[in-house]
TIRO-2110 file (N, C-alpha, C; in Angstrom, 1 decimal):
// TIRO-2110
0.8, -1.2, 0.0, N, 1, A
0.0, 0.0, 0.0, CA, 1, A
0.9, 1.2, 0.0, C, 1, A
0.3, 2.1, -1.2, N, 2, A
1.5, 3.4, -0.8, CA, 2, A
0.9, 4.5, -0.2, C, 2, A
1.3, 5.1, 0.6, N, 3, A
0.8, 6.4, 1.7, CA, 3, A
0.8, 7.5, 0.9, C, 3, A
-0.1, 8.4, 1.1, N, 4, A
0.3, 9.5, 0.4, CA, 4, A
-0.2, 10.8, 1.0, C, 4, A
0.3, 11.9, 1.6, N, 5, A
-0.1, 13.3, 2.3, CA, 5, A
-1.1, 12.9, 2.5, C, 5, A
-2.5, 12.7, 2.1, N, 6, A
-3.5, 12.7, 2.4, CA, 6, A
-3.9, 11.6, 3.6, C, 6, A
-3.3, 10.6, 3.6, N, 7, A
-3.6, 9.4, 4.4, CA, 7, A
-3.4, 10.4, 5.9, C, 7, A
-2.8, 10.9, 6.1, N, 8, A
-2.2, 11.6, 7.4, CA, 8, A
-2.1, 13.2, 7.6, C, 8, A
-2.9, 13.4, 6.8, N, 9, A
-3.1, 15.0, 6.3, CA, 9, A
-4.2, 15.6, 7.5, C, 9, A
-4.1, 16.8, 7.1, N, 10, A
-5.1, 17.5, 7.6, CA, 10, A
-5.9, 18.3, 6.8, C, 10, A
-6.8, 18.6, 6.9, N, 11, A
-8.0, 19.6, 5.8, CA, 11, A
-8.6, 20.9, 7.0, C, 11, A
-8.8, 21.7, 6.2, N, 12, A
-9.6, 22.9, 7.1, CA, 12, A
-10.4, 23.0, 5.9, C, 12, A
-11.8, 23.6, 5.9, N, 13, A
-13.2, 24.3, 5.0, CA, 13, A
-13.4, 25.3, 5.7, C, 13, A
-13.6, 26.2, 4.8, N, 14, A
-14.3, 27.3, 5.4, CA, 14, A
-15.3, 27.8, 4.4, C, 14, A
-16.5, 28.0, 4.4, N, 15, A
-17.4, 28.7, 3.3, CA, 15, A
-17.9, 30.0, 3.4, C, 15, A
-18.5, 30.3, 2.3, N, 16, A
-19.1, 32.0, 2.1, CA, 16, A
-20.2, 31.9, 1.3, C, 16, A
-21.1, 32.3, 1.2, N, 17, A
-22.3, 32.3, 0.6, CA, 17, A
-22.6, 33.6, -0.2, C, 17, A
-22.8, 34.2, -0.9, N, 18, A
-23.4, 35.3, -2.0, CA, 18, A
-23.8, 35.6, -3.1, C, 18, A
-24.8, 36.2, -3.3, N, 19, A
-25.5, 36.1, -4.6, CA, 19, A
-25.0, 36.9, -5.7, C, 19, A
-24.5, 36.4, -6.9, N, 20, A
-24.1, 36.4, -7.8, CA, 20, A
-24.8, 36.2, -9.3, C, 20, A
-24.6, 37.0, -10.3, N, 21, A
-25.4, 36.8, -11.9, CA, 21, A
-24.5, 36.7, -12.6, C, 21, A
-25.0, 35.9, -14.1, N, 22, A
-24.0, 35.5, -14.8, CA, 22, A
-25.2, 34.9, -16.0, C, 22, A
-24.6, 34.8, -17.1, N, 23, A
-25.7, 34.3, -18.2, CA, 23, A
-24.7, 33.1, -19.1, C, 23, A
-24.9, 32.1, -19.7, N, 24, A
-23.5, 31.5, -20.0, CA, 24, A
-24.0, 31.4, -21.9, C, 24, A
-22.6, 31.4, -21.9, N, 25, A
-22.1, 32.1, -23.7, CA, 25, A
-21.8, 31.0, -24.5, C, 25, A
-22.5, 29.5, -24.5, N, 26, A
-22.6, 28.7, -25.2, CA, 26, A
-23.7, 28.7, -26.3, C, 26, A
-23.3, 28.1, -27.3, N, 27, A
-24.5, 27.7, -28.3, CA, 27, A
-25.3, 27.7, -27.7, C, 27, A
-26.8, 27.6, -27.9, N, 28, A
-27.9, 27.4, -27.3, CA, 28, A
-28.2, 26.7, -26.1, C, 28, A
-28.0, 27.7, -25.1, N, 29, A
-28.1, 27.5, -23.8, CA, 29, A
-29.0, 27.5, -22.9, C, 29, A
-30.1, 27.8, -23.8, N, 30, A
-31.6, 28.0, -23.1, CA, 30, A
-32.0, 28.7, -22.5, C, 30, A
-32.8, 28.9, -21.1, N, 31, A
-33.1, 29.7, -20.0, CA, 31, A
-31.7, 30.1, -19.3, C, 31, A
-30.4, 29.3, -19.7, N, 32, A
-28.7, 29.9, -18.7, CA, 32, A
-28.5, 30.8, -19.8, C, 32, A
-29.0, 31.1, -20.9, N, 33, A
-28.2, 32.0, -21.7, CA, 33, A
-28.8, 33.4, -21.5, C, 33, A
-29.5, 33.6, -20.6, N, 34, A
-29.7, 35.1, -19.9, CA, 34, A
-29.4, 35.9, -18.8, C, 34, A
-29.6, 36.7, -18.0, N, 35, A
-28.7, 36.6, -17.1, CA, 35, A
-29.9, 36.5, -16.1, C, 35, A
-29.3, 35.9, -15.2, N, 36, A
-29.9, 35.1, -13.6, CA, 36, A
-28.7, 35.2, -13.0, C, 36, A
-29.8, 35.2, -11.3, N, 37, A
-28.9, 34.9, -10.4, CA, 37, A
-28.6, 33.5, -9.8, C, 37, A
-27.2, 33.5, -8.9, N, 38, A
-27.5, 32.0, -8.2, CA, 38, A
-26.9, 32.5, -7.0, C, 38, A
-27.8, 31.9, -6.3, N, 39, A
-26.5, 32.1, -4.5, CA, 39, A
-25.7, 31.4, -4.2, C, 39, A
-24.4, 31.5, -4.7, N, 40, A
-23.2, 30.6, -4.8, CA, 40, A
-22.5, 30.5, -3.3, C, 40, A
-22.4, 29.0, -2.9, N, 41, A
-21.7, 28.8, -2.2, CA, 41, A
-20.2, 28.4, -2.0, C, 41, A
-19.5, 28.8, -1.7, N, 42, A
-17.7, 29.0, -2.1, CA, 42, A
-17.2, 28.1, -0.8, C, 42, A
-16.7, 26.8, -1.0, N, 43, A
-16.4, 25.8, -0.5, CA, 43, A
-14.7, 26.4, 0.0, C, 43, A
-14.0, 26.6, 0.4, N, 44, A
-12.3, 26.6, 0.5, CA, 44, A
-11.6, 25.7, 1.7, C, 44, A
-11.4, 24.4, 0.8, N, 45, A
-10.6, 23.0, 1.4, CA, 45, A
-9.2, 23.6, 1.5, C, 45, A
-8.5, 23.9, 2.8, N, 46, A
-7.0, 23.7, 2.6, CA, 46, A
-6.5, 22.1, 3.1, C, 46, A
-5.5, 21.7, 2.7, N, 47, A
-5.3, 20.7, 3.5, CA, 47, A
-3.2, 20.8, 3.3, C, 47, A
-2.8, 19.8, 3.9, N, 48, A
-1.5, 19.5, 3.9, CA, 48, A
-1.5, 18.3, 5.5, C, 48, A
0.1, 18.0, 5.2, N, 49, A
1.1, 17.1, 5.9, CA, 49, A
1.0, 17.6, 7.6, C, 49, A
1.5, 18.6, 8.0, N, 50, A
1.2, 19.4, 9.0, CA, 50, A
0.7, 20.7, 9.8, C, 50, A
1.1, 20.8, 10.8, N, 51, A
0.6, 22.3, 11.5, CA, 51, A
1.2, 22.9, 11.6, C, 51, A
0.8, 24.2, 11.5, N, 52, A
2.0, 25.0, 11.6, CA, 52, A
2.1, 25.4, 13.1, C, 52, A
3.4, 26.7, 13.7, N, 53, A
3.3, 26.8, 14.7, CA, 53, A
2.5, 27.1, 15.9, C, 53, A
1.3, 27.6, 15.7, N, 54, A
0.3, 27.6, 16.3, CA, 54, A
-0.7, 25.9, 16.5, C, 54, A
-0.4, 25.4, 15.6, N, 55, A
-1.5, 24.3, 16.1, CA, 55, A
-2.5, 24.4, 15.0, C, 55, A
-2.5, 25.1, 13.9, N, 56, A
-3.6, 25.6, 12.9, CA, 56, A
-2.6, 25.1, 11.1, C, 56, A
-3.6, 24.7, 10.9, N, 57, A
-3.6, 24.1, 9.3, CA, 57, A
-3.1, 25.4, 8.1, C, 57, A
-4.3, 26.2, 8.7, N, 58, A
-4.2, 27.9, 8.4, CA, 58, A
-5.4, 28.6, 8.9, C, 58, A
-4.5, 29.7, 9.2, N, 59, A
-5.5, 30.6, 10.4, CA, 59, A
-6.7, 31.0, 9.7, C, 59, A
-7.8, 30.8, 10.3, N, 60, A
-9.5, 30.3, 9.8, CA, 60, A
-10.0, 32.6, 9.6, C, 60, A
-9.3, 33.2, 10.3, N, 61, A
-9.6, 34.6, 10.6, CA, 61, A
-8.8, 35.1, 9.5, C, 61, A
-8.0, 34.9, 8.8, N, 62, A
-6.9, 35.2, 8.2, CA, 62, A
-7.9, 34.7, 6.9, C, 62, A
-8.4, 33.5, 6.7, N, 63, A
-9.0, 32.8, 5.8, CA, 63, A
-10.5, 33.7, 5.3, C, 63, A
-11.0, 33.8, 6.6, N, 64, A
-12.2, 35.2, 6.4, CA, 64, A
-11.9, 36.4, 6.1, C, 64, A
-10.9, 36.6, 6.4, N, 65, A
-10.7, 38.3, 5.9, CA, 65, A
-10.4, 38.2, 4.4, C, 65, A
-9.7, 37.0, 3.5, N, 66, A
-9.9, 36.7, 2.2, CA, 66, A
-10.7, 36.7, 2.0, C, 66, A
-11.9, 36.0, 2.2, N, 67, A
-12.8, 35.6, 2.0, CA, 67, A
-14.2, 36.7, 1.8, C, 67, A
-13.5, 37.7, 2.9, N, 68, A
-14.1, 39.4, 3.0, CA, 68, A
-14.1, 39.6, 1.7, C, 68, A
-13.0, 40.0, 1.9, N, 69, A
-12.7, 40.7, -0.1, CA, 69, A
-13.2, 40.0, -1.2, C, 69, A
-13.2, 38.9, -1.3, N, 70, A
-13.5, 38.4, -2.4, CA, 70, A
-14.7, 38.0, -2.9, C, 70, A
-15.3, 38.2, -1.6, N, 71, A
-16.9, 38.0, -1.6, CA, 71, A
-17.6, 39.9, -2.2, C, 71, A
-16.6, 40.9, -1.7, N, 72, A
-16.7, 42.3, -2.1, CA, 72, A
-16.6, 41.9, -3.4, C, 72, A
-16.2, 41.3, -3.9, N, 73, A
-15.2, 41.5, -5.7, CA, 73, A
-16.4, 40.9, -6.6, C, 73, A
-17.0, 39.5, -6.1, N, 74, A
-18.4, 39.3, -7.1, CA, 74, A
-19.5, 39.1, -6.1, C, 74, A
-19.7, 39.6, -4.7, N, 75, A
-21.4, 39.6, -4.5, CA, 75, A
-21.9, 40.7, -5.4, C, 75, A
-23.0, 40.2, -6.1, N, 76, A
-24.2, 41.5, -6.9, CA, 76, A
-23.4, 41.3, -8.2, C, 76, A
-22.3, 40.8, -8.3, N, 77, A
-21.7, 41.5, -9.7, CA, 77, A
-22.4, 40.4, -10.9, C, 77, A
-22.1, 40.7, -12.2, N, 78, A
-22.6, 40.2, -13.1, CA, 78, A
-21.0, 39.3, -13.4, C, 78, A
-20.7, 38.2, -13.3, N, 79, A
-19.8, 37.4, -14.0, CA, 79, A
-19.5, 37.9, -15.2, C, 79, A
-19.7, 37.9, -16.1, N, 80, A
-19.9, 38.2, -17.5, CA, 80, A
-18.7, 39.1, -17.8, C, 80, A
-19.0, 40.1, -16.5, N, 81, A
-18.4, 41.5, -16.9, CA, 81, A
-17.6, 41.7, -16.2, C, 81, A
-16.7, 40.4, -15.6, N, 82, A
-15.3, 40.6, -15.3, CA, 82, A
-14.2, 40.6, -15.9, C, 82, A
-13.0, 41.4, -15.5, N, 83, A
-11.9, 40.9, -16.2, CA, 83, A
-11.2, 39.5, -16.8, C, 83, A
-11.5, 38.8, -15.1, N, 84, A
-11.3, 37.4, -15.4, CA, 84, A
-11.9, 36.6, -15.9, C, 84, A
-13.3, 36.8, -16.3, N, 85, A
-13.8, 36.0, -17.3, CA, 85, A
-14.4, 36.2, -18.9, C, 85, A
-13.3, 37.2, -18.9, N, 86, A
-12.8, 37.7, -20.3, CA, 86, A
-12.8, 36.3, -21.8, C, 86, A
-13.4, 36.1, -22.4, N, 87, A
-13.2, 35.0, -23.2, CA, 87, A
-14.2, 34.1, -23.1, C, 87, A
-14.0, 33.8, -21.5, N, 88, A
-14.7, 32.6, -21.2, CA, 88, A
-16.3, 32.3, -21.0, C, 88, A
-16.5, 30.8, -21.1, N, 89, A
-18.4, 30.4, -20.6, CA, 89, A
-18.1, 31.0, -19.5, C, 89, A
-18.7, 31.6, -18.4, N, 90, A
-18.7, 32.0, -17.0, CA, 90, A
-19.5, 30.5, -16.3, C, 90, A
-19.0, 29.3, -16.5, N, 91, A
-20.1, 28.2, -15.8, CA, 91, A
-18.8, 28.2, -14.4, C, 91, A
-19.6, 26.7, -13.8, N, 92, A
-19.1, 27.2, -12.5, CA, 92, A
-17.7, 26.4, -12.2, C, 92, A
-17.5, 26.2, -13.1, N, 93, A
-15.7, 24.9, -13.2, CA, 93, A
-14.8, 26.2, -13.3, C, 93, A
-15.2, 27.5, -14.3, N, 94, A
-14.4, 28.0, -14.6, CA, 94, A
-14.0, 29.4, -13.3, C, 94, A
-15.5, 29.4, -12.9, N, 95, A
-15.3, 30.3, -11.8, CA, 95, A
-14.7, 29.5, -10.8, C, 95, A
-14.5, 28.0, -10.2, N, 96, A
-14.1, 28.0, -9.5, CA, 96, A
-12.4, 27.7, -9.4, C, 96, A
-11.6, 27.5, -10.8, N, 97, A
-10.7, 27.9, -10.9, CA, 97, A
-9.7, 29.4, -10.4, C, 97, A
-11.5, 30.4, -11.2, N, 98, A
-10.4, 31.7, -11.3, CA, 98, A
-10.6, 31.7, -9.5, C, 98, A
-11.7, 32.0, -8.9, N, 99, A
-11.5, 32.1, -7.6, CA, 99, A
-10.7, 31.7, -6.7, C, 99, A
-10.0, 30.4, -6.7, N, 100, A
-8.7, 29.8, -6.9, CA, 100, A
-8.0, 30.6, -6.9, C, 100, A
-7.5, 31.4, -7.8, N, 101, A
-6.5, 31.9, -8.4, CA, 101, A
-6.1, 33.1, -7.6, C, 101, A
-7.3, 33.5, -7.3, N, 102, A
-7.4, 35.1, -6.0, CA, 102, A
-7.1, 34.4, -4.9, C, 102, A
-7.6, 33.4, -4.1, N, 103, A
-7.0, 32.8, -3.0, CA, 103, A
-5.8, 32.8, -2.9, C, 103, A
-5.2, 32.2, -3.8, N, 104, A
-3.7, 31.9, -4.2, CA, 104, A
-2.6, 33.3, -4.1, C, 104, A
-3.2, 34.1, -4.7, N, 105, A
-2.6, 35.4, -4.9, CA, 105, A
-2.7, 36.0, -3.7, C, 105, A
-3.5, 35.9, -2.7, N, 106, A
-3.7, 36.3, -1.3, CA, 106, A
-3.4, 35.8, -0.5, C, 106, A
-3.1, 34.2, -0.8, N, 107, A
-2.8, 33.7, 0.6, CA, 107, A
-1.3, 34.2, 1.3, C, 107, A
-1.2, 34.5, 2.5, N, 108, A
0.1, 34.7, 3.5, CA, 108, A
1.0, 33.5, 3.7, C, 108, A
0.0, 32.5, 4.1, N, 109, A
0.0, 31.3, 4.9, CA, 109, A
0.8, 30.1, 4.0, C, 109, A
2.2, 29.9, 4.1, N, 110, A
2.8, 29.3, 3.5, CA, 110, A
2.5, 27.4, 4.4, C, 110, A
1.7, 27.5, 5.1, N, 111, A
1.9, 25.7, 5.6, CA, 111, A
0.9, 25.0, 4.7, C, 111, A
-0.4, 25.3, 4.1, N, 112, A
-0.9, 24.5, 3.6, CA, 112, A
-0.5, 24.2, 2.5, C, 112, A
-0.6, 22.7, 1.5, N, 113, A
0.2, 22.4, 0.8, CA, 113, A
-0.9, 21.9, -1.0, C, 113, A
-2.4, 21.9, -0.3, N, 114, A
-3.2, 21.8, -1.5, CA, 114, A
-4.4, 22.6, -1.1, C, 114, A
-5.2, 22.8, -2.4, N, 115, A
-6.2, 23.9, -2.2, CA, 115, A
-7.5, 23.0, -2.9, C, 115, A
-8.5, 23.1, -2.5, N, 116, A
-9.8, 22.5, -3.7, CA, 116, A
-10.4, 23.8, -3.2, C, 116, A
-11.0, 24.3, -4.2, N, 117, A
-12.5, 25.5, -4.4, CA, 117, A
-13.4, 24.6, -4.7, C, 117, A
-14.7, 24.4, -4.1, N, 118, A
-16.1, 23.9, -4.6, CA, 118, A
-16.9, 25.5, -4.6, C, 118, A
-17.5, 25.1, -5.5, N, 119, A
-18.5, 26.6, -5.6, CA, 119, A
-20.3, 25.5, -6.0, C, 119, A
-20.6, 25.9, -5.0, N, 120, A
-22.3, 25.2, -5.3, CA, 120, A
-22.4, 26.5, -5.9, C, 120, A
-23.7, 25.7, -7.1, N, 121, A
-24.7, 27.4, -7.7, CA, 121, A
-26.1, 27.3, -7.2, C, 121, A
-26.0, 25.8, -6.6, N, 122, A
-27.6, 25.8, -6.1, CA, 122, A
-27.8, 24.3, -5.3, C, 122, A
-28.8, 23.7, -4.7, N, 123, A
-28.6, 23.1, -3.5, CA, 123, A
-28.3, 21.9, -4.5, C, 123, A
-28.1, 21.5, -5.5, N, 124, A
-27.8, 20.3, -6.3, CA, 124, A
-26.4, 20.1, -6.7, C, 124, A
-26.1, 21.7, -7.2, N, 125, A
-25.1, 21.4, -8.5, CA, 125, A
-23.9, 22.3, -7.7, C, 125, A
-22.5, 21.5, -8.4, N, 126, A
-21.7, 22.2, -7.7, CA, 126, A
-20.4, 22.0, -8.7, C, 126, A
-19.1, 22.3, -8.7, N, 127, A
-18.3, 22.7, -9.7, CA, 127, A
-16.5, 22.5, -8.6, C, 127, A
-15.7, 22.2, -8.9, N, 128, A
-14.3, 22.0, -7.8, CA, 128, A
-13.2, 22.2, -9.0, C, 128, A
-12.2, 23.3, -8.1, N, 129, A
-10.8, 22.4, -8.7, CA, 129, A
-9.8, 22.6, -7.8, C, 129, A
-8.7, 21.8, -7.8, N, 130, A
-7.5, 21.6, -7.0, CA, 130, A
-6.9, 21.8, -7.5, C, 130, A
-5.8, 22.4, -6.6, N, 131, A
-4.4, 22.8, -7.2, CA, 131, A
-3.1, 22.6, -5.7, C, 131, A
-1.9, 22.1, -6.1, N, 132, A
-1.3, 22.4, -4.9, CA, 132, A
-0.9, 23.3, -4.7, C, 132, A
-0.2, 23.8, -3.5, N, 133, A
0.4, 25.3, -3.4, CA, 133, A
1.8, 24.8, -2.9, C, 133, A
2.6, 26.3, -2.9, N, 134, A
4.0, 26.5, -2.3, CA, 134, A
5.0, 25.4, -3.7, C, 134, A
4.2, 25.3, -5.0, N, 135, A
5.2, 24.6, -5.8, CA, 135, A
5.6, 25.4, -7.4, C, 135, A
END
């Protein structure tokens, strides 16, 4: 059997909830090709190997005050008509990437060693991606 970080890992979640619009820019997309809202729920799994020196995975207050801002950056906004989703379908694989991407760019906290974003758009459906950090 081979071990791997996870077997002996730790994970922290912390969530944020906010209502957000977006219309999506595929071929015939039906009733998503207009703009609606959804109350998106933003999942943020840290995990890694250990603790750092407090006893914390990563500091959960530190994690909300990102979480502050970034919920400032698209509660009310229209997806569509961000920078970052320039190009792109705005569905929710892609948002949960770029959202990723802000975490990443914000985090302080060098001990955790992977990241998953889930972003629910609604009590069914939901969207992830992982990435590790510090590599």
């Amino acid at each position: 059997m081979t071990r791997t970080d996870a077997d002996d890992g730790y994970e922290l979640t912390v969530t944020r909830s906010f209502i957000a619009q977006h219309y999506l820019t595929v071929p015939d997309p039906g009733p998503e090709g207009v703009v609606h809202s959804h109350q998106f729920t933003v999942e943020l799994r840290f995990s890694g190997p250990t603790l750092g020196e407090y006893g914390y995975l990563v500091d959960i207050d530190a994690v909300d005050a990102l979480l502050d801002d970034l919920e400032a950056r698209y509660r009310d906004a229209l997806l569509n008509d961000l920078p970052e989703f320039e190009g792109l379908n705005p569905s929710i694989e892609h948002f949960a990437r770029l959202f990723g991407d802000r975490v990443v760019e914000a985090l302080a906290d060098p001990n955790p060693t992977g990241l998953t974003v889930r972003i629910w758009e609604d009590d069914v459906s939901w969207a992830s991606h992982s990435r590790r950090l510090g590599e």
